[in-house]
N, C-alpha and C positions, 0 to 999 in steps of 0.2 A: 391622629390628633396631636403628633408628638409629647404623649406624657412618657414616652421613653424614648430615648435616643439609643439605639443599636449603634455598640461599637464596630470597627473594622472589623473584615472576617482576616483571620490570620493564614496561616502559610496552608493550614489544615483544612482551610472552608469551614471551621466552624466561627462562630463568635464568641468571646471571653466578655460574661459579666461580674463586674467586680462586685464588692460589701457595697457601695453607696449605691449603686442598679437593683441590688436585691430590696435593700431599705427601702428605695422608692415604691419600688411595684409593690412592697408590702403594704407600704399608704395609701399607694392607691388601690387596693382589693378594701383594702377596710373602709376608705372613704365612701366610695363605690358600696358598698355593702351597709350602710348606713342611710344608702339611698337618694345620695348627693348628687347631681346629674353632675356627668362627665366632663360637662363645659364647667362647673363648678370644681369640680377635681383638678382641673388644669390649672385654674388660677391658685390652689393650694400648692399644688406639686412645685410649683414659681416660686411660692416664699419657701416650701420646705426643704428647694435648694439651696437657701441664702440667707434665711432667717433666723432666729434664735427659735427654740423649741415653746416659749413661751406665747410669743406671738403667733408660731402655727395655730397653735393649742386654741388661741383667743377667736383666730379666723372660723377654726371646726366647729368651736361652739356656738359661735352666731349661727352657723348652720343649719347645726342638728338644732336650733332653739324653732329656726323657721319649719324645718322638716316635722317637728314634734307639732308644731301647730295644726301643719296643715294635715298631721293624721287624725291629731285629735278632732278635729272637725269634720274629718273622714267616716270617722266613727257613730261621731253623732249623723251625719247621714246617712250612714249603712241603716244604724239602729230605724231609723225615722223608717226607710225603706223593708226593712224587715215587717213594722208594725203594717206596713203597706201590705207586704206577700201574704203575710199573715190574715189578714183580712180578705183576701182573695182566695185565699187558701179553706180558709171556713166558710164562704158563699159558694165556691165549686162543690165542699164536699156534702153540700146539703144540695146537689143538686139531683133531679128527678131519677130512676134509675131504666124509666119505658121511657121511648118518643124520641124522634128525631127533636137534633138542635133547630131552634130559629130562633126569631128576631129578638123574644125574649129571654128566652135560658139562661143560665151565668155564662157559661160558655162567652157568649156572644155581649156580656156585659159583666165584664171581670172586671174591669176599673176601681178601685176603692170608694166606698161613701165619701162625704166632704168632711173632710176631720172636724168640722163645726159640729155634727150630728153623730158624734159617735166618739167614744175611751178608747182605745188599742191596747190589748194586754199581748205582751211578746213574747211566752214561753221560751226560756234559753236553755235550761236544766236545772236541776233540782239539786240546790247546795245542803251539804250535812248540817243539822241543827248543832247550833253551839250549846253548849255546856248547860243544862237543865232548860233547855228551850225546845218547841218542833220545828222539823224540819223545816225551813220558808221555798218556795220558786223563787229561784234566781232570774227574775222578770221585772219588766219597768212596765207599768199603763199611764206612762205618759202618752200625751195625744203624740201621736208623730210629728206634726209638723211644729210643737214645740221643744220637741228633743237637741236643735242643734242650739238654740237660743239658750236652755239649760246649760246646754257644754260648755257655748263662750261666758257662761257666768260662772263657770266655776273654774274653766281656764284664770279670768280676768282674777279672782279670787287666788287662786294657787299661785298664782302671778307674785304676790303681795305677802306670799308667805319668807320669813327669814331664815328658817330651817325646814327640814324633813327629816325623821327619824323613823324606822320601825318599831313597830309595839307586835303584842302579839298575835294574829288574824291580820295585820293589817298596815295602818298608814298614821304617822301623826305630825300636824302639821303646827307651826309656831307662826305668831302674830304680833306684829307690838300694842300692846294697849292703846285701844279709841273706843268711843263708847261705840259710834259708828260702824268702824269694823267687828264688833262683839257684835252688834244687830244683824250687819250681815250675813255674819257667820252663820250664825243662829238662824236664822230665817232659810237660808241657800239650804241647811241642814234638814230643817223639820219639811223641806220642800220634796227633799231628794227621797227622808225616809219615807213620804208619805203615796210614791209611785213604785218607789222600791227597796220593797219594806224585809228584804233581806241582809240593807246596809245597819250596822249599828254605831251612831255618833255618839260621840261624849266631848262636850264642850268646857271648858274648865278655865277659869278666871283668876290670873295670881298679877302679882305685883311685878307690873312690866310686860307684861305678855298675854297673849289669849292661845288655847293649846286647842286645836283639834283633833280628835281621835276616830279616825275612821275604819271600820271592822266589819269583815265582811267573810261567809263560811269560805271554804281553802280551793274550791270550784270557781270563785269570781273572785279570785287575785289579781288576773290579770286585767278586769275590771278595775280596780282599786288602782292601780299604777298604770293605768289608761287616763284616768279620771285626776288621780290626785299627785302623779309622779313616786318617784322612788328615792331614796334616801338619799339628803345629796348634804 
């Protein structure tokens, strides 16, 4: 794809790469490993020959901003699909244990009910209880087919935050004062604890800002920075 150019071989048959061949290949293992497609690698390798390090910098982060999207919505339709196996998975195992399959059996009608008719609860594992609390499951019973529509609300939401910082368990996100986004906040919050009810918010209202606090046991971290980002 020429993101390296191979110099001349010399007297010896071998090739000699200089510091600026090593540099490059080093940006693009990383770029690449961030999960940027290769045609997208190419057009970076372009300016990180010729450019100032600031504008590469600008190019990567548009990037990984799209990349983070589109895992984030990744996620929420794994989840959605989980609550799916999940349901498949308890209609098999209550299946008869005499008799040949047919037309009826689960077997033969594994498909999930119609998420109109039915809660999904999605066992993940079992987070340690916080500090004078019990243990919770680290589980969401959202309906499934509502789980990616929750992501891009809270995508669009983290979106609009001015900072991130860590606290301890967790994530805390800054807002500018509007009565508006204090509602939404608030609202996206009491929504999230109430499918899964192993997250703990704390909402807090000062002069210029609205502060999110989101906590969750040390088992769904990587939850928490799937959901609300990392300290930035």
């Amino acid at each position: 794809m020429g993101l390296v150019e191979a110099p001349a071989r010399g007297t010896n048959g071998c090739r000699t790469y200089d510091e600026a061949d090593i540099a490059r290949l080093r940006f693009i293992t990383a770029t690449k490993n961030l999960g940027i497609p290769l045609s997208d690698v190419a057009d970076l390798v372009r300016a990180f020959d010729v450019e100032d390090c600031s504008s590469v910098a600008h190019q990567v982060v548009e990037m990984v901003a799209e990349r983070l999207t589109e895992t984030q919505t990744r996620i929420g339709e794994l989840v959605a699909l989980a609550a799916q196996l999940q349901a498949v998975s308890a209609r098999l195992a209550a299946a008869p244990t005499a008799g040949a399959c047919g037309v009826d059996c689960p077997c033969a009608t594994a498909a999930p009910v119609p998420l109109a008719d039915r809660r999904t609860f999605v066992p993940l594992t079992r987070g340690p209880a916080m500090e004078g609390e019990a243990a919770v499951p680290i589980a969401c019973s959202l309906d499934a087919g509502a789980v990616p529509d929750r992501v891009s609300q809270w995508q669009a939401l983290v979106r609009r935050a001015t900072s991130r910082e860590p606290v301890s368990g967790g994530m805390a996100l800054t807002f500018p004062a509007s009565a508006d986004l204090a509602a939404e906040v608030t609202r996206l919050a009491v929504a999230e604890q109430d499918c899964c009810s192993f997250f703990t918010f704390t909402v807090r209202l000062t002069t210029g800002k609205i502060r999110l606090e989101v906590q969750a046991p040390a088992d769904a971290a990587a939850v928490v920075a799937a959901m609300f980002g990392t300290a930035a």
